[in-house]
N, C-alpha and C positions, 0 to 999 in steps of 0.2 A: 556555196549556196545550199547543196544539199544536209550538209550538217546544222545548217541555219534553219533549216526549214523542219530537219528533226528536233530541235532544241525547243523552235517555239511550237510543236506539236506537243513538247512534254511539260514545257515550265508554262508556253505564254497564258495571259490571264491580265487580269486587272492590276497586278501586280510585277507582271515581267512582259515584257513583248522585244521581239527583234523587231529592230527598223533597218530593212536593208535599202539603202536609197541609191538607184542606178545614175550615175552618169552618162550614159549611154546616148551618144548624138543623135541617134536613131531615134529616140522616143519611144514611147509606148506601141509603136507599128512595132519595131524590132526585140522590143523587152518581154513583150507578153508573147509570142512565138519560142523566144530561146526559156521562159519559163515553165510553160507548158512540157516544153521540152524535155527537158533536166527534171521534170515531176514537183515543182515545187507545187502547192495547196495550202501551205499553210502559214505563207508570208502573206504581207501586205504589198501593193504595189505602190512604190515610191519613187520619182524620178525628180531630178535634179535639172530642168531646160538649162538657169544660167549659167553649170558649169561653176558656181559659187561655193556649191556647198564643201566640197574638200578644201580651200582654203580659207572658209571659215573655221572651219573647226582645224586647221593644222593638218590636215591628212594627205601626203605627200608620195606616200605613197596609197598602192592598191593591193588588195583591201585593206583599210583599215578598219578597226572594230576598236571603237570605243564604249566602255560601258559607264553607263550615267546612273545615276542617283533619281529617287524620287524629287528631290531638291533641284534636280539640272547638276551636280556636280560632276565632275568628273572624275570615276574613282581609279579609272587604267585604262590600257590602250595597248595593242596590238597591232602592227604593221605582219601583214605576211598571213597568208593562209595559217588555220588551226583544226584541230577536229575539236568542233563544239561542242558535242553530242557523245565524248567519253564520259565515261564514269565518273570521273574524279573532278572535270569540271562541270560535269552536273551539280556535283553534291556540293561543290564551291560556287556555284552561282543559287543553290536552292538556300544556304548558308547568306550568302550575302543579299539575298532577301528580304530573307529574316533578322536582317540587322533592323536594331531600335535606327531613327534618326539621330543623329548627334544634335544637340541642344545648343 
C-alpha cells in the first residue's frame, strides 16, 4: 500500500490513477484506521462489501495488481507484492501512458 500511495502521488492524474479496492470484512470501520495508519493520503478509498470483486476479475490471489487500459483492457497482472514506486517502473508505467490507443 505504501508504494501504491507513492506512485499515485507521482503519476496519478486524469490519465493514471491507483484503484486499491479492500476486501476487508471489516469495512470502512476497520479500512480507514489501518489507512491512516500505514500513512496512506493519497489513494482513494475503495471497498469491495460482496466479496465479488477478486473473482470477478480472476484474482486469486492477494494482492493482486492488474493494470487496465483507457479502453477497460487488460494489459498485465501481478499476483504478489511489488515496489511500485522504483524507478524503472515508473518510467515503464509513465511510457505505457503514453501509449497512442491501438485502433
Amino acid at each position: 500500500m505504501p508504494t501504491f500511495n507513492r506512485l499515485q502521488a507521482q503519476l496519478g492524474g486524469s490519465a493514471f490513477e491507483v484503484v486499491a479496492v479492500s476486501v476487508d470484512r471489516g469495512g470502512m470501520k476497520v479500512v480507514d484506521p489501518f489507512l491512516r495508519e500505514i500513512g496512506i493520503v493519497h489513494l482513494a478509498k475503495y471497498l469491495d462489501p460482496s466479496g465479488e470483486v477478486p473473482g470477478r476479475l480472476g484474482a486469486f490471489g492477494l494482492p493482486t495488481t492488474l493494470l487496465i487500459d483507457r479502453q477497460g483492457q487488460e494489459l498485465g497482472r501481478l499476483v504478489g507484492p511489488a515496489e511500485w514506486d522504483r524507478a524503472d517502473m515508473v518510467d515503464f508505467l509513465r511510457k505505457m501512458i503514453a501509449r497512442k490507443p491501438a485502433s
